[in-house]
Backbone bond lengths (Angstrom), bond angles and torsions (degrees), N, CA, C in turn:
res aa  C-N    CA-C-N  psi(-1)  N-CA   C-N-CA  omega(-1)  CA-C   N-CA-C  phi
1 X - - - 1.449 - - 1.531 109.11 -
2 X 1.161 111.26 128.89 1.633 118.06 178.38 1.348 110.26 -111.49
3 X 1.354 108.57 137.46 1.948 114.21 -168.91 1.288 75.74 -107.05
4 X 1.690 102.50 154.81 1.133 137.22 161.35 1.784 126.17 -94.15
5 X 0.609 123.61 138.22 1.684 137.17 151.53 1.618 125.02 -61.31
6 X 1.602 126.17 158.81 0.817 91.23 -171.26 1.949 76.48 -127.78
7 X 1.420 98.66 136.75 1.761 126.52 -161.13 1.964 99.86 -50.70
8 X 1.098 104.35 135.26 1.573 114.80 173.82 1.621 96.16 -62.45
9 X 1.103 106.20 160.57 1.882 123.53 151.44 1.369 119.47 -27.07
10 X 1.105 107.35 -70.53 1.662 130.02 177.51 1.614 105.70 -31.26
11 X 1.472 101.24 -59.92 1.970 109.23 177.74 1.047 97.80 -54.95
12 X 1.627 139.57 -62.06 1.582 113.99 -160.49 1.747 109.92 -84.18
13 X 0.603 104.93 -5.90 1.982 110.65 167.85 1.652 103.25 -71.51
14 X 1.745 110.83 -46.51 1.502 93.82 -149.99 1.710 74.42 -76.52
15 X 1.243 114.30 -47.45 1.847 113.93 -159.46 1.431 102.38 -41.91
16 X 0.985 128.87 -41.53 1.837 134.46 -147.80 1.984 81.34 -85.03
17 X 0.972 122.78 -46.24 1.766 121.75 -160.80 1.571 95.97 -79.79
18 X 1.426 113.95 -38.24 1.854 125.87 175.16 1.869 95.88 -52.39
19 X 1.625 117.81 -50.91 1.325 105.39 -178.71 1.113 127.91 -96.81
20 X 1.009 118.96 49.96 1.807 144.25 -155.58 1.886 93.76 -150.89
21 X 1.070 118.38 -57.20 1.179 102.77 -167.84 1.501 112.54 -78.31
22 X 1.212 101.83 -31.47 1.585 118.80 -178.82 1.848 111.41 -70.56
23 X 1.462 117.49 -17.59 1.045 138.86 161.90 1.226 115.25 -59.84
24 X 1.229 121.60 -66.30 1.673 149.00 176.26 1.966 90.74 -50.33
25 X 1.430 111.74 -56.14 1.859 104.14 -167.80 1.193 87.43 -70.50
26 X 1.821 153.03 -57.29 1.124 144.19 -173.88 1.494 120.18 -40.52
27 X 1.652 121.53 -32.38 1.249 120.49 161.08 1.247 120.28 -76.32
28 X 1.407 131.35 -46.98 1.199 135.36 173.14 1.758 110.47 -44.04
29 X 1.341 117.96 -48.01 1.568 115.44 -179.27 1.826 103.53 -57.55
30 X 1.637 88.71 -50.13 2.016 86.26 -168.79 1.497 101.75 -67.66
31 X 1.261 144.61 -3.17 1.316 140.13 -173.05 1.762 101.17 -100.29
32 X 1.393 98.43 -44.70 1.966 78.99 -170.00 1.356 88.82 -85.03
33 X 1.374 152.58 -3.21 1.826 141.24 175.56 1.275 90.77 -87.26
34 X 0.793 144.64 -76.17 1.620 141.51 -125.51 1.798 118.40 -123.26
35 X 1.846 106.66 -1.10 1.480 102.90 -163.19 1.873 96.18 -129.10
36 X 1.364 97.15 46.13 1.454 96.15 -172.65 1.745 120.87 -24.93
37 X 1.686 106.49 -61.00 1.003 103.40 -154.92 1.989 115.11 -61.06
38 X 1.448 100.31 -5.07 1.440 116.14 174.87 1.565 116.06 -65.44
39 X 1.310 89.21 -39.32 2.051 98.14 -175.43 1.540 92.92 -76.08
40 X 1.468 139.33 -55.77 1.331 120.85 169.66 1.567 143.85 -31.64
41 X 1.537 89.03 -41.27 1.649 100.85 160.45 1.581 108.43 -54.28
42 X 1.485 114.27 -71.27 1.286 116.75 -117.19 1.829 80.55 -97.89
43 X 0.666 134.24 22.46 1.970 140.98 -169.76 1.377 113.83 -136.07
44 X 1.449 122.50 157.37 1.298 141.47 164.85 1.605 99.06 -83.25
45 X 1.448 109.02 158.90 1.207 105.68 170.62 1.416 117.78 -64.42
46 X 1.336 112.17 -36.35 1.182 121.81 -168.81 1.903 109.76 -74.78
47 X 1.192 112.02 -7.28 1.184 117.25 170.31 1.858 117.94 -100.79
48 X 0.924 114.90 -18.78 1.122 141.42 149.94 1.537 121.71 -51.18
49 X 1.457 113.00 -51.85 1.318 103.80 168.95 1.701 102.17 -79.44
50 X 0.785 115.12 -31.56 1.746 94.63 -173.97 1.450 88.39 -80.94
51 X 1.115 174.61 -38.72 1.400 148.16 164.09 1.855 110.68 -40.39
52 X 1.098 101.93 -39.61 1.644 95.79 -171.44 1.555 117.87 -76.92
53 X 2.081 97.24 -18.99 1.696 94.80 -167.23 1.746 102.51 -76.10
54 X 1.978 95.40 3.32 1.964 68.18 -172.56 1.254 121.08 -110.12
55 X 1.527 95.81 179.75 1.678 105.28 -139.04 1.504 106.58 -67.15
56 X 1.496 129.56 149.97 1.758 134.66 -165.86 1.853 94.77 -63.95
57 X 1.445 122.26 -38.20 1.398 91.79 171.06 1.341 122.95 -83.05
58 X 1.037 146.27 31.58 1.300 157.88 -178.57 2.144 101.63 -90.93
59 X 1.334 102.99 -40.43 1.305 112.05 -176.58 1.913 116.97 -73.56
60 X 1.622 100.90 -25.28 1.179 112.77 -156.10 1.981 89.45 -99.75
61 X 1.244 95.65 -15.42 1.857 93.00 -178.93 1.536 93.19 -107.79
62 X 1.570 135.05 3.87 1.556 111.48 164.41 1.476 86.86 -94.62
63 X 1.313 140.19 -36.64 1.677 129.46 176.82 1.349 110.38 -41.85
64 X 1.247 113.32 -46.26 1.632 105.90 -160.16 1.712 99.23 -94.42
65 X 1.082 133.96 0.00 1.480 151.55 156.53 1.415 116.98 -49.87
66 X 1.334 83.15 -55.85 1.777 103.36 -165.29 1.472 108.88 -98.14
67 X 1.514 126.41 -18.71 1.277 115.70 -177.29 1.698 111.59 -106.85
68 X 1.462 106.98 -12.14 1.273 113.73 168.66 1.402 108.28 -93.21
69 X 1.141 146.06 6.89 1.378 138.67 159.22 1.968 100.84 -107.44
70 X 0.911 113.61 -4.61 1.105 118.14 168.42 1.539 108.53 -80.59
71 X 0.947 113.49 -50.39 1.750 111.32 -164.24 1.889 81.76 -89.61
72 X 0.853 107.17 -32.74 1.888 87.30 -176.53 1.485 107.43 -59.02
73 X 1.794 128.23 -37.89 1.067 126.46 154.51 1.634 131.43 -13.08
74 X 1.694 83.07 -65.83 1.661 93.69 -174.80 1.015 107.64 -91.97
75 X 1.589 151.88 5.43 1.452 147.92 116.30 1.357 130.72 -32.37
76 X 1.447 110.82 -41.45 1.242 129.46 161.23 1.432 113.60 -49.85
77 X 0.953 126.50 -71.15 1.700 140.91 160.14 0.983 125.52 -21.22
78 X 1.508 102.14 -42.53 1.759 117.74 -169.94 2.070 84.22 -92.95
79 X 1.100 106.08 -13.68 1.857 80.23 -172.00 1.606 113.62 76.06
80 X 1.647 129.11 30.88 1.133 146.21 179.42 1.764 109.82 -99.10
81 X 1.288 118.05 111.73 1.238 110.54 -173.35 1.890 113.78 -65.96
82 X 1.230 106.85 -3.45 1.658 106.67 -170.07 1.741 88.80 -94.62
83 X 0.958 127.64 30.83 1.421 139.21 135.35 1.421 112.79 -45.82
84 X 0.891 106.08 -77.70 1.957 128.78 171.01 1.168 96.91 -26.83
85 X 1.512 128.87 -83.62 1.270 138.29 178.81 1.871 120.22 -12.39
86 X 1.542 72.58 -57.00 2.188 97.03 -165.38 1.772 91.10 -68.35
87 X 1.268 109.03 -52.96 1.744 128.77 178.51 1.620 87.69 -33.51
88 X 0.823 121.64 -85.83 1.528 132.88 -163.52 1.463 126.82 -37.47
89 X 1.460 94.94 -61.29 1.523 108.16 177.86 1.852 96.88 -82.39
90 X 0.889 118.18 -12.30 2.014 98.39 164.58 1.688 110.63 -77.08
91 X 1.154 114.77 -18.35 1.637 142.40 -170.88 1.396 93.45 -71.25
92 X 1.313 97.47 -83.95 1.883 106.61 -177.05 1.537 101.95 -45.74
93 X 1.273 140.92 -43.02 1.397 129.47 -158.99 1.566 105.07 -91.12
94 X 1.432 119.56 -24.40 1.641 114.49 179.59 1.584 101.35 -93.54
95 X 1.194 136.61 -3.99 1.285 140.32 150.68 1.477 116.89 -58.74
96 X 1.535 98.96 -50.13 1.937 96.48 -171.06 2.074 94.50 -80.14
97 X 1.333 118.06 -37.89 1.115 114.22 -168.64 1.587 121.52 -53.45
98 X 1.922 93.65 -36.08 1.567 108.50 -174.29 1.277 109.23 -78.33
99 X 1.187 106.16 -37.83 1.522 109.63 -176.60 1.315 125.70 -74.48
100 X 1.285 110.61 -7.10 2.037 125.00 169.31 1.914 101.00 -89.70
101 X 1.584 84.84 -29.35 1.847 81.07 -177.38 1.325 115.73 -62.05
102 X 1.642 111.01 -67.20 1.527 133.06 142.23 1.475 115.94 2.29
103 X 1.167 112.33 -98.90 1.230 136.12 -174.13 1.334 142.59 -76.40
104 X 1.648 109.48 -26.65 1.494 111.41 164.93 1.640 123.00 -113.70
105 X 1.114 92.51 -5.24 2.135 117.14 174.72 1.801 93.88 -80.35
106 X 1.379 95.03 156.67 1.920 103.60 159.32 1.296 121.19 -122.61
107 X 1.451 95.07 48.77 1.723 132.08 166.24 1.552 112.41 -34.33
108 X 1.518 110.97 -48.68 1.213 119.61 -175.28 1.895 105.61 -79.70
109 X 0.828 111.80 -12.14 1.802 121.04 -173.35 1.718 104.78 -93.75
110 X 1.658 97.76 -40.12 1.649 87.29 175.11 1.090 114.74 -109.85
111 X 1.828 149.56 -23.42 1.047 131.70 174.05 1.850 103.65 -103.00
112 X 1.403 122.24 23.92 1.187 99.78 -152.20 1.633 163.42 95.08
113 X 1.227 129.75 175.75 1.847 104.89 172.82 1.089 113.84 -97.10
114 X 1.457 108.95 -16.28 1.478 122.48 -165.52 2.184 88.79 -81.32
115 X 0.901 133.71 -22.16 1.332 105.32 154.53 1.737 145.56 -65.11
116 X 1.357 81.70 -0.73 1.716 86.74 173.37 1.882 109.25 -94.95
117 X 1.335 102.04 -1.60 1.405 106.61 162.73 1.684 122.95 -26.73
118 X 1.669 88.97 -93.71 1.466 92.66 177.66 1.114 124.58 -78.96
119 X 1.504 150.39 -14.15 1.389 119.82 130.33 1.276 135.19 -10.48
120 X 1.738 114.39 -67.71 1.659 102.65 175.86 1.432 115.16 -77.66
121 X 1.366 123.94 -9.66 1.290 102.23 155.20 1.262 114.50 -66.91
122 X 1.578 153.33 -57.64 1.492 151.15 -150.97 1.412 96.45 -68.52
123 X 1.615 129.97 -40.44 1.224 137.93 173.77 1.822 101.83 -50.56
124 X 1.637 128.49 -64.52 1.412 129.65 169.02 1.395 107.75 -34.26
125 X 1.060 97.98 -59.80 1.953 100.76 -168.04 1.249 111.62 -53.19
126 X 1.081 125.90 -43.00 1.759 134.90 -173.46 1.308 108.97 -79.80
127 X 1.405 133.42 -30.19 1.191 150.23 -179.67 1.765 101.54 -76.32
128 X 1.580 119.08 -44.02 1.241 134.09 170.40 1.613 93.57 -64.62
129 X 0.934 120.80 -76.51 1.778 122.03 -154.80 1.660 113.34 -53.03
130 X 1.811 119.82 -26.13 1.299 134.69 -174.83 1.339 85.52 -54.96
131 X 1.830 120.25 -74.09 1.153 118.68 -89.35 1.581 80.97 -120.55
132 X 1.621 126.28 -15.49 1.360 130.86 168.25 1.808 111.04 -83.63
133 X 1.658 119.75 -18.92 1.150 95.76 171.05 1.725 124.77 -98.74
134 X 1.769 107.79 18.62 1.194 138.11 171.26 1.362 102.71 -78.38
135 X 0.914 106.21 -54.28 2.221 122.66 -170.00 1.804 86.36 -68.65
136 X 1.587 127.20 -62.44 1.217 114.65 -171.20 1.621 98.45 -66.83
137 X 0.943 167.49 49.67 1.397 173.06 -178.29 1.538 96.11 -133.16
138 X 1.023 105.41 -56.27 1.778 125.93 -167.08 1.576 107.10 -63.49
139 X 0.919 109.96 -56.61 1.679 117.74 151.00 1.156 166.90 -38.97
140 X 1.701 83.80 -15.32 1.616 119.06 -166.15 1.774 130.20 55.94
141 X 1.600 85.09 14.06 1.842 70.20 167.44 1.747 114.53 -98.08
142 X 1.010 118.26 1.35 1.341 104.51 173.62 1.769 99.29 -102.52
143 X 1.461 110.34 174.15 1.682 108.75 -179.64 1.726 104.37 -163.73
């Protein structure tokens, strides 16, 4: 049997901003899948085709990115240690996702360098969200 703690301030501040941002990537996935005429606005054509050249599993690993750090969110909240779990595997999938963006796209040719921006930030954040709801594990406020 493992006792719990009961979470400083800091945990429900960072958790509540963790499901806010993860909110924001949950729209971003349903907007470039499903809200075409939105990506027309907000894109060059030429950015547009490199959104379209990529590959159909590319869509199915920002889903499971964004909806497994999403529900790890609201695990987090609940004080559920299979937080960690969800933490992880959104980790592994915005790693392989960023790193095809990064590295096998010519991301940097059509929007620039300044598009590898927020990638390594979403890469920080997930890397942040693993490895702090491990430490809150460690602590006993999650269970």
């Amino acid at each position: 049997m493992t006792t719990t703690t009961k979470p400083n301030t800091a945990f429900w501040i960072i958790a509540v901003i963790a499901l806010i941002w993860n909110l924001m990537g949950t729209f971003n996935f349903l907007a470039s899948n499903f809200m075409e005429d939105m990506l027309s606005e907000a894109y060059s054509e030429e950015e547009l085709m490199l959104l379209e050249s990529l590959p159909s599993w590319y869509a199915i690993v920002f889903g499971v990115a964004v909806f497994s750090g999403l529900l790890g969110c609201f695990l987090l909240l609940l004080r559920k240690k299979a937080a960690i779990g969800l933490f992880f595997i959104s980790l592994l999938a915005v790693l392989l996702q960023m790193g095809y963006w990064i590295f096998a796209t010519d991301v940097m040719d059509v929007m620039g360098p300044q598009a590898i921006i927020m990638p390594l930030v979403v890469i920080a954040i997930c890397i942040f969200l693993y490895f702090y709801s491990k430490g809150a594990k460690q602590r006993g406020w999650l269970n």
